[in-house]
C-alpha positions, 0 to 999 in steps of 0.5 A: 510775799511772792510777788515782792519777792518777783518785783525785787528779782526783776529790779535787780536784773534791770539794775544788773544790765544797765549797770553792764552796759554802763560799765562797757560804755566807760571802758569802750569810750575812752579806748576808742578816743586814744585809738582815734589818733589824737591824743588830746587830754581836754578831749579825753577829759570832755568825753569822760564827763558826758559819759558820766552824765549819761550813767547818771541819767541811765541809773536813774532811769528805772527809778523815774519809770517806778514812780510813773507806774506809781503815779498811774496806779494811784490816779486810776483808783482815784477815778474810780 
């Protein structure tokens, strides 16, 4: 039980600084497309929408790595 314990304690450590960075990504991208100059709305919109799919590809990151880890464990006592 401890160790589920520890495997849960650094789950949501990984989650907290992706989910940190995220945020910072989304306040930062817009302030510094209205700080460029140009205030063009399609613009603003088109940055705001590749931020999005990148926070979608970053949350979704840890989960992929789980399952590979996952993948190896099962494939390695399937060798043996």
């Amino acid at each position: 039980m401890k160790w589920n314990i520890r495997l849960s304690d650094l789950e949501t450590f990984n989650y907290l600084i992706i989910w940190l960075g995220v945020i910072a990504l989304f306040v930062y991208t817009p302030i510094t497309v209205i700080d460029s100059g140009v205030i063009n709305y399609g613009l603003i919109l088109s940055v705001l929408l590749y931020v999005f799919e990148y926070i979608e590809i970053a949350v979704t990151f840890p989960l992929y790595i789980q399952q590979l880890i996952r993948l190896k464990e099962i494939s390695n006592r399937l060798a043996e």
